[in-house]
N, C-alpha and C positions, 0 to 999 in steps of 0.2 A: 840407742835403738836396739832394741832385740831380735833376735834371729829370725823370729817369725814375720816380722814386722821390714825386716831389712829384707829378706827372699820376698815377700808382696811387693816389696818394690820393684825391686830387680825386673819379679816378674813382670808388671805392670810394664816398666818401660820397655822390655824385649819383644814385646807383644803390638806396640805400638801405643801404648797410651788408652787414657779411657772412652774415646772415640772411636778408636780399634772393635771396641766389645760391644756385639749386641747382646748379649746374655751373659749367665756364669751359675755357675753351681756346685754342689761338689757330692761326692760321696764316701765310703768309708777311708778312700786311700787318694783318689783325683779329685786335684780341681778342675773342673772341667769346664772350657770360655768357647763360647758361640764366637769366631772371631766376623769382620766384615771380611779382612785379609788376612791371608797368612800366606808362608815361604817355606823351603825348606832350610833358608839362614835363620828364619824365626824360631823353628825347630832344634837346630843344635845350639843359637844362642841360652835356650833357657834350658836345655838337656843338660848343657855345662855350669848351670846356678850350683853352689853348695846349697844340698840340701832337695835338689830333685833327681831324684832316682831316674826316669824317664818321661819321656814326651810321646805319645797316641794321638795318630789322627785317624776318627773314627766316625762316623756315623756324623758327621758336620760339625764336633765337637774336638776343640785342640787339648785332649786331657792331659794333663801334667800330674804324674805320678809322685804323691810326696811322702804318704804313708801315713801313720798313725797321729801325726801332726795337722794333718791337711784341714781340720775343723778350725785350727788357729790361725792358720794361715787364711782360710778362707775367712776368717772374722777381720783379720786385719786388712784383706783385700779388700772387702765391704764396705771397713770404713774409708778408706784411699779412693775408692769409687763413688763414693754419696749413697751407697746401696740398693737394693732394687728398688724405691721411687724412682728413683732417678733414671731408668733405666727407660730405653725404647722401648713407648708402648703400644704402637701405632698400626703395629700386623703383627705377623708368625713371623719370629726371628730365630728358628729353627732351619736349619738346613739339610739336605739329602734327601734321601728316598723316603716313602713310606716307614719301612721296615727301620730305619736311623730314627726318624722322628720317634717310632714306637720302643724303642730301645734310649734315647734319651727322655723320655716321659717317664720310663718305670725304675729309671737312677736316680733321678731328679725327685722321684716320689717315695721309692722304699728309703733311701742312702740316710736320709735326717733318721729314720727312727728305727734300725736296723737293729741296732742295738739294746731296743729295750725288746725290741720281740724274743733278740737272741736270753736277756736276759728273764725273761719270760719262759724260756723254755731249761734253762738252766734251774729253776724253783719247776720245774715238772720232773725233768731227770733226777733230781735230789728226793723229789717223793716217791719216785718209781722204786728208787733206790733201797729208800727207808722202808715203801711197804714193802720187798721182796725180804729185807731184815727182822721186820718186825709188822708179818700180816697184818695186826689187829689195830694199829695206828689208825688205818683207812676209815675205823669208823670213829676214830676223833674228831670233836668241833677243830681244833689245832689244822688239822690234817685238812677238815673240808675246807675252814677261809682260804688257808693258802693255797688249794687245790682253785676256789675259784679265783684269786688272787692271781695266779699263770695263768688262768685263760682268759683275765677280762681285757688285753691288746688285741688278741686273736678276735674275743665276741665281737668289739668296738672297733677292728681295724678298719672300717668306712669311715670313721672319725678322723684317725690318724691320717688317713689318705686324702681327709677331705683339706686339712693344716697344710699338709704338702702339695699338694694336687694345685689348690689355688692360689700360691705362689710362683709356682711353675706355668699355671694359667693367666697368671694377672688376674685374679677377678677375688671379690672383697672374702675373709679367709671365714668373716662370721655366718655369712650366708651359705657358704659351702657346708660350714659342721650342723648348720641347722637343717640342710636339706637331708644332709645324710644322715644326719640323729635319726631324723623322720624314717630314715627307712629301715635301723635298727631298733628302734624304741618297741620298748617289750609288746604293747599294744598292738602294732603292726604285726610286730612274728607271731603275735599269738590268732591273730586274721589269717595270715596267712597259711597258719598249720591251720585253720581250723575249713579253708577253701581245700586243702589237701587232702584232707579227711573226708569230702565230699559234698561238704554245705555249702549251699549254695548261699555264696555270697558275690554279692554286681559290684561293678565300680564303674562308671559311666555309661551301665547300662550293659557292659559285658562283665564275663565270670572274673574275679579275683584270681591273680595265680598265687599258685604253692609256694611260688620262691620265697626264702626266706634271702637278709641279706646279712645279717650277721656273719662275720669273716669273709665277704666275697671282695673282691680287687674290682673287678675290669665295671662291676656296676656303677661302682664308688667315681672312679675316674671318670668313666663316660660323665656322669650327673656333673660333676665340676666342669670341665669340657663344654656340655651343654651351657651351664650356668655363665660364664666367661662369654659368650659369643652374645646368650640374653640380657646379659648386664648394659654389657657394652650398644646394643640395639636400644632398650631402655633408656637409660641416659641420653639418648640422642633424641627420642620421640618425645619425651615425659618432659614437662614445664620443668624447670630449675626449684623452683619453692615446692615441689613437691615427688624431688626423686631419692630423694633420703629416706623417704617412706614406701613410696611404691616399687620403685626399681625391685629391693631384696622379698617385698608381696610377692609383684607380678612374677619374679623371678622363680621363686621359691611352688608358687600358683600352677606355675607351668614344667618345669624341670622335673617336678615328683610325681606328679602326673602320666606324665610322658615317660620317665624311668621306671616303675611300674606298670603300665600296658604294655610297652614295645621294648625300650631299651635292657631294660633289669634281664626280662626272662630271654632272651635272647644273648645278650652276654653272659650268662649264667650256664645256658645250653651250650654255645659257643667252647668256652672253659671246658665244661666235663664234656665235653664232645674231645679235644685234647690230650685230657686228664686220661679219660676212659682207653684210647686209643695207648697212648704211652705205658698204661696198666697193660692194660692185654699183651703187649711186646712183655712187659717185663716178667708176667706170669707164666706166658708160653715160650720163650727166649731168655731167659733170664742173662743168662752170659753174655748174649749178643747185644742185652740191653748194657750191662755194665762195661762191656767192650766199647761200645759207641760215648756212651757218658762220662765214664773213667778217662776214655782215651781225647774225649775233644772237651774234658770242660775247660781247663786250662787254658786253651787256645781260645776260649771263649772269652775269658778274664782278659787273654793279651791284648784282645780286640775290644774291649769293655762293652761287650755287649750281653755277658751273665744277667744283668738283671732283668732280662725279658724272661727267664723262666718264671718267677716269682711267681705268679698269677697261675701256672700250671701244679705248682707243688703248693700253693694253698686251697689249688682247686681240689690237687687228690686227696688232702684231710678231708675238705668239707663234705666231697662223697662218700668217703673211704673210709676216715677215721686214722686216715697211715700214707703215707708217702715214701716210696722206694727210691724216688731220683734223687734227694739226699743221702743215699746210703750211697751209691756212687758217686755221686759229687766227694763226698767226705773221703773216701779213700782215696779219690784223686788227688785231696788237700791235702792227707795227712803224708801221702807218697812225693809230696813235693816237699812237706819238710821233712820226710827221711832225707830225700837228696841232699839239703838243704845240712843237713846234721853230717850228713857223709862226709858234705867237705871239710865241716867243720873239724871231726875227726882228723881227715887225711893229711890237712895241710899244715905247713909248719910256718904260714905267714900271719904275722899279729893281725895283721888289720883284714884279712880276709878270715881269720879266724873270729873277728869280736863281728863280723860283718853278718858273716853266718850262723852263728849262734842264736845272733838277735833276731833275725827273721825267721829263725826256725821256731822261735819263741812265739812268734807274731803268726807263724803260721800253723800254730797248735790253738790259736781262736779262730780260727776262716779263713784270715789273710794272708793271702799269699804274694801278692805285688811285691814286698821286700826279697822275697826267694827268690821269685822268678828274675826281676828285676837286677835286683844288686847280687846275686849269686850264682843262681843258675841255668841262665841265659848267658850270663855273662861270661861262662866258661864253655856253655855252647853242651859237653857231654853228659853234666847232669841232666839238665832239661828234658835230654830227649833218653838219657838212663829211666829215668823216673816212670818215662809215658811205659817202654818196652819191657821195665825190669818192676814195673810199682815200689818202685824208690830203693833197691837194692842197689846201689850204685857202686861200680869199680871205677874209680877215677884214675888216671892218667897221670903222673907228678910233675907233666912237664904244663899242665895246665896251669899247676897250683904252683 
């Protein structure tokens, strides 16, 4: 049995079995399980597995911290599960507040494709790169494919959202990407610039909006959201010999419809109402925005609640062209693997040395769960050096 495959189990039975789990999911670093129960014996039982870092309870979610493996793990829990078929489908098996459910919907939905965005933007940086080396590149054919080659995740991310979205929704994944195509498909955006620009163009009898939905979030989700609830209504009303055909019409009939007149331009507004707000702080404040950002992203991460920002810093491109709360974010990261390298430096133990290395490695891509986690929590002084000093850390040797 392989490591991956022997911690799924482990997990599995500290957990209670597949009974135990109304949901599961995972993202860059947790697997994260909807349990029915849970303890705080359930909690240091699986804290103490070889191979998981930590355990978070959070937002109705038992996240278990495994790190850069956690996609293998969670493939092999999958199979030890029977997979999400198999899975209760019968209500919201989501637990907590408001604000938990909204913050396990936006990990559940960024976490699968996080990484092609990041690599997405890594072929932008390289061109930023190149055209500040060599201006005249920019007007190569070379230069423009891969130019649109990094933004077509960004143009298409209602796509991407609509794959994850309805899996995390239960509802069928091809009816999702065809509602949401509809609302990125060049023909639409080029409707909708052209209501912008002031032509009067109707759609049920009132004006078309401007919104375009190319790269928006909180649209995309709502539309699946909706879709899930119509699906599931469908199937129940609709004859049996004829819901394989109508359900994803009716469905599809009514969701783009309805996301367009009300839901679109209203999540849309909603976003850069946010966006705009967080700018003006960062424009007129600038410090005190990076003081608040810098200083609680982290503790953001501890509570895995980070990815509700998502939708606010894709909102500031799409108005803006630019987003600042990454620029603080980032220095919050890369000041966690300074701490993270400090100790590595400091100390003279092997295995807290190869410990922190490695996560200082891991935490020079985004991730930080290994530092905080396996390093600098752990020692309690880097942690909160890094918040006060931005990762200049004088450590203690009685830590180390």
């Amino acid at each position: 049995m392989n490591k991956n495959r022997d911690l799924a189990v482990r997990i599995l039975e500290e957990v209670g079995g597949e009974k135990n789990i109304a949901n599961y999911t995972h993202c860059a670093t947790r697997l994260r399980l909807v349990l029915n129960e849970e303890d705080d014996g359930m909690v240091q039982s699986v804290k103490s597995l070889p191979g998981v870092i930590d355990v978070v309870r959070k937002g109705g979610q038992f996240q278990i911290v495994i790190g850069n493996t956690v996609d293998k793990v969670y493939n092999e829990f999958s199979e030890l599960t029977g997979g999400i078929e198999k899975q209760d489908n019968s209500g919201d098996t989501e637990k907590g507040n408001i604000f938990s459910r909204i913050i396990a919907t936006m990990s559940a939905v960024f976490a699968p494709f996080v990484y092609v965005l990041a690599a997405a933007g890594t072929i932008q940086g390289a061109l930023i790169i190149l055209s500040q080396i060599w201006p005249n590149i920019a007007d190569t054919g070379t230069y423009q494919v891969f130019d649109v080659i990094s933004w077509s995740p960004f143009t298409f991310l209602p796509i991407f959202i609509a794959i994850t979205a309805s899996k995390h929704f239960k509802t069928n994944t091809y009816t999702a990407v065809f509602a949401n195509a509809a609302l990125v498909a060049p023909g639409f955006s080029e409707l909708a610039q052209r209501a912008g620009a002031g032509e009067g163009i109707s759609f049920f009898g009132m004006p078309l909006s401007e919104t375009v939905y190319t790269s928006t979030v909180i649209p995309a989700i709502l539309l699946v959201w909706l879709l899930s609830y119509l699906e599931r209504i469908l199937e129940r009303i609709l004859p049996e010999a004829v819901t394989r055909l109508f359900t994803p019409l009716f469905s599809v009939l009514i969701a783009v419809p309805l996301t367009i007149i009300v839901i679109g331009p209203l999540a849309a507004a909603g976003a850069n109402v946010v966006a705009a707000g967080y700018t003006a702080l960062a424009v007129s404040f600038p410090a005190l925005a990076g003081i608040i950002i810098g200083g609680a992203w982290q503790l953001f991460v501890l509570l895995g609640v980070h990815w509700g920002i998502t939708p606010v810093i894709l909102a500031n491109h799409e108005q803006y062209g630019m987003d600042t709360f990454q620029v603080y974010q980032t220095i919050a990261v890369i000041s966690q693997v300074g701490a993270a390298l400090a100790v590595f430096l400091k100390t003279k133990k092997k295995e807290v040395r190869s410990v922190s290395l490695s996560a200082a490695i891991t935490g020079l891509f985004g991730i930080t769960e290994p530092a905080i986690y396996g390093v600098n929590l752990r020692f309690k002084k880097p942690f909160f050096y890094w918040n006060l000093y931005w990762g200049n850390c004088f450590i203690s040797d009685k830590f180390l």
